[in-house]
N, C-alpha and C positions, 0 to 999 in steps of 0.2 A: 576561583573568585572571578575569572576574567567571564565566565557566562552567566555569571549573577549580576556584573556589572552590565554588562550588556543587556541583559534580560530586562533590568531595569531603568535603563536608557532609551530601550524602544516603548518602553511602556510610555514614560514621562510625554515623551513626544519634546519635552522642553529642557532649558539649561540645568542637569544639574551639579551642584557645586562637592567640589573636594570634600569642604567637611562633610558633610550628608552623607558622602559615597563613605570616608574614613570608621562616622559613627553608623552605619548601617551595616556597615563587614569588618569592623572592629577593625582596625588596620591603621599602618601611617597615611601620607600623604606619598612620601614618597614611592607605599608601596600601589596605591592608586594610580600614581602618576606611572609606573612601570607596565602596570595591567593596561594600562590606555595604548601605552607607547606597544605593546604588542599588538593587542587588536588591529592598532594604523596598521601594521606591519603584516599583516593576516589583511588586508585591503577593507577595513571600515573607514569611512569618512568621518570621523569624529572630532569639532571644532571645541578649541580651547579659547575662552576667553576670561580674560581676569575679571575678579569681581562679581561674573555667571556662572562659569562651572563649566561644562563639560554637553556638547549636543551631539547627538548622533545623529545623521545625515539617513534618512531613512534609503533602503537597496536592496536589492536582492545578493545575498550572499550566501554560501551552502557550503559549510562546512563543519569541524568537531563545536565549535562554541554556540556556533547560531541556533544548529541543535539541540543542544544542552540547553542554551540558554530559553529555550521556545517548548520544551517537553514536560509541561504541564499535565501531561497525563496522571494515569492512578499506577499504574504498572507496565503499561504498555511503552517499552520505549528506556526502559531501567537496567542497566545503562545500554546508552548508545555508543555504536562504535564505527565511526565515519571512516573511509578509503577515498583514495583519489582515484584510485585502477585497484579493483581485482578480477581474479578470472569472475568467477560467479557470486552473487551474495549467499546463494543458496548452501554452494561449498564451503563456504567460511562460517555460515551458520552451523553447520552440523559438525563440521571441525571444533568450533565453541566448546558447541554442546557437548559432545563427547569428551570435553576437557574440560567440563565442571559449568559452563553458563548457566544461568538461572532462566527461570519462569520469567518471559518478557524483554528477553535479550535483543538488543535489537542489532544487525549490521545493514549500514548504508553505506553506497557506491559513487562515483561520479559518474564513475566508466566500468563497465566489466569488456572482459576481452571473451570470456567464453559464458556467454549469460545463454541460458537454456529456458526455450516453454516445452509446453507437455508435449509427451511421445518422444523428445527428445531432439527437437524442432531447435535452429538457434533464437534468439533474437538480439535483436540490433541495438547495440547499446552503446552509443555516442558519447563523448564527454559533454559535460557544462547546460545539457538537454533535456535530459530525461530525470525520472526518478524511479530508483532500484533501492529494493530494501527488501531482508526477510529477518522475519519476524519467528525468533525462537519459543515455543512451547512446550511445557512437561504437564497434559494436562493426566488427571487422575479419569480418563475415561478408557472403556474397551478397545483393541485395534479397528472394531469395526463402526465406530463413531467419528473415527480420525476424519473420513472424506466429509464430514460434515463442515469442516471448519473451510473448506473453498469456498461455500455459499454465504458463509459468514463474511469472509473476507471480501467476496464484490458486494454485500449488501453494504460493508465496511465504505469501501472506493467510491461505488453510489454515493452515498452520504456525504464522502469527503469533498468528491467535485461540488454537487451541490454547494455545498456549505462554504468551499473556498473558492468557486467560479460562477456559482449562480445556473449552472447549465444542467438540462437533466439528463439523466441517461437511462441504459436500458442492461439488461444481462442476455448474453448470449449462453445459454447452459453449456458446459459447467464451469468456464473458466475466465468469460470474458467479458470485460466491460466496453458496451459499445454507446456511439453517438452517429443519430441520423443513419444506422447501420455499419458504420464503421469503428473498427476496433482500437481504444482508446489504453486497454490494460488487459495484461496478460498476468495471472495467475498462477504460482507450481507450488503443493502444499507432497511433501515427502515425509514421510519418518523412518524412526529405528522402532525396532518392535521384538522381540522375544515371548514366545507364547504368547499369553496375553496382557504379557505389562510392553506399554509403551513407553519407551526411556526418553523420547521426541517427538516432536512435531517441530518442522521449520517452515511456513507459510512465504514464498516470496512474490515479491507483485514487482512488475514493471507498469508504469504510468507513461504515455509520451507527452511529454508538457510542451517544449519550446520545438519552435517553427524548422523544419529539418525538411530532407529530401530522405525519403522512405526506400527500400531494396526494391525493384524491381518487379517482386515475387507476390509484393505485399503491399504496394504503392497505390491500388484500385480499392483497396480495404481497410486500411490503417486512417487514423487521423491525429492530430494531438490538438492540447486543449485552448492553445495561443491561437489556433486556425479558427477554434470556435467561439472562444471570447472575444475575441477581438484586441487583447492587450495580455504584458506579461504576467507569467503567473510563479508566485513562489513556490517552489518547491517543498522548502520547511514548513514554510505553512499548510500548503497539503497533507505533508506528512503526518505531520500530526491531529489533523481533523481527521485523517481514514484512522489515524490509535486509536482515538477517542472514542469515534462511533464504533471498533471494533469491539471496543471495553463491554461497553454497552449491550451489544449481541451477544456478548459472549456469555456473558453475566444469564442472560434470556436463554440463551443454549443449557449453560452447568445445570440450570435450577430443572430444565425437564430429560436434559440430555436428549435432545433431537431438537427438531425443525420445526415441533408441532405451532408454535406463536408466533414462527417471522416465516410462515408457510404463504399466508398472504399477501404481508410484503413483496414476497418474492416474487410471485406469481403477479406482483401488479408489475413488476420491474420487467419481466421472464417477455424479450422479442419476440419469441414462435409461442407465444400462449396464443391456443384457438388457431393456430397457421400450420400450414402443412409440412411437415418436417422431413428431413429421408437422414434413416438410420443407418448409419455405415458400423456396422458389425461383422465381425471376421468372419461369427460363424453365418451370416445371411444378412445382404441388406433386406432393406421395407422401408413404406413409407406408414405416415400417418396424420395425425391431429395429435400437437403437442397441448394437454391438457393442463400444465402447470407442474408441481414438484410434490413427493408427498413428506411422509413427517422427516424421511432419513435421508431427503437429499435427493432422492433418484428423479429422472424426469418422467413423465406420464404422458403414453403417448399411445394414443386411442385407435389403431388398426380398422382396415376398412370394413371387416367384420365386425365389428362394435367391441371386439375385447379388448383392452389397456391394461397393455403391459408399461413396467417399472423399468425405466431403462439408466443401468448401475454405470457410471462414468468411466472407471478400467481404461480398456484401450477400444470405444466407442465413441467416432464420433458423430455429428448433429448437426446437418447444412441444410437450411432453407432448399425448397423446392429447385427455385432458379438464382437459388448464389448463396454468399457467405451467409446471412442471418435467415 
């Protein structure tokens, strides 16, 4: 009840009164009055006055209720299960999973202590700063459909900056969401797989939101999103405009099973479309002309002899001529 009540307190924007709250969650007064006195106690600013009701102090707060209380989604995000520290979100998602989560599971972090991007890279994951979250899936597709759902997820994150900062962004293929060329979110989509039934997908994104001092390694290329808006940004409410949009993609994905309808999009988003790329592949670098993405994901990347090859994400990566993008 305590995230219904909430949930409906930031709607209001205004006083409201006991009984409202009592006849709208069937409940006492007393038990109202209880659910408040926690929330204070969980740090909401929430004023009582007789005769008014109940206001909530509008703030940025990130945690199990505000969550709840703000996951208006269809499926994405059912249920949530918030952490103050864990090692990774990723690990505790497949952990989940393998012990019964459903379709849409979702786990959020404040802080991970061993948070991982791809190849096995750390990343830096602060408390009270950033946003960590992975997103559980059992979807009913082949194992070789799984790498599709990365591109989903930053067309996801695109949308969601947009939508909750107003700022636009770009994709660095295949896992990164960038601004002005620097790297704003980090991407790692794993599963379990057997033959060819996939028992999971755990999609995890890291977001840098609030104004921080970056590693060293990563300080020239990193940015967050309070650097580029110019004021703070909530986290929750990020969160769940990247579910939202993800719903949405995803839906677009099931119905042809590939790329082929947000092959565009992407490709308008995609930083080395039309720019010269160099392919770090184990078995041989090249350069090229990144041509965009085709229906399954892969990047397109046009060779100085005019052939264009498919270039599959594995353990390849994709660095601008003269730097990161």
């Amino acid at each position: 009840m305590k995230a219904e009540i909430l949930a409906l307190l930031r709607d209001r924007q205004d006083y409201v009164s006991g009984q409202e709250l009592c006849r709208r969650f069937g409940v006492s007064r007393t038990a109202v009055w209880k659910a408040i006195g926690q929330l204070k106690k969980e740090g909401y600013h929430i004023q009582a006055v007789q005769n008014r009701g109940y206001l909530l102090e509008q703030e940025e707060l990130f945690g199990q209720h505000e969550l709840e209380s703000r996951m208006d989604t269809e499926w994405a995000g059912h249920p949530v299960s918030w952490y103050e520290t864990l090692g990774s979100t990723n690990l505790q998602a497949k952990l989940d999973a393998e012990n019964g989560a459903e379709n849409g599971a979702l786990i959020v972090a404040d802080m991970q202590t061993a948070g991982r991007g791809r190849r096995g890279r750390t990343w830096n994951s602060p408390p009270g700063t950033n946003l960590y979250f992975t997103l559980i899936l059992k979807p009913q597709i082949a194992p070789d459909q799984a790498s599709m759902l990365t591109p989903l997820m930053g067309l996801a994150v695109a949308e969601g900056i947009r939508e909750t900062c107003g700022l636009q962004t770009g994709i660095k293929w295949p896992n990164d969401v960038v601004i002005d060329g620097r790297k704003v979110c980090g991407i790692l989509a794993e599963m379990s797989v057997e033959r060819e039934f996939i028992h999971y997908v755990v999609v995890g994104v890291g977001i840098n939101v609030g104004l921080q001092s970056f590693p060293e390694q990563v300080a020239d290329t990193a940015v967050c999103l309070q650097e580029k808006c110019g004021g703070k940004v909530s986290r929750a409410e990020l969160l769940v405009n990247v579910l939202k949009a993800f719903e949405r993609y995803y839906a677009v994905f099931r119905k042809t099973g590939d790329l082929s309808d947000l092959r565009q999009m992407y490709g308008n988003l995609l930083v080395s479309r039309d720019k010269e790329v160099r392919v770090l592949d184990p078995k041989g670098e090249y350069q090229g002309i990144a041509r965009g993405i085709n229906e399954t994901g892969e990047l397109l990347v046009e060779k100085e002899d005019g052939v264009v090859t498919a270039v599959y994400a594995g353990e390849v990566s994709v660095r601008g001529i003269y730097g990161y993008v």
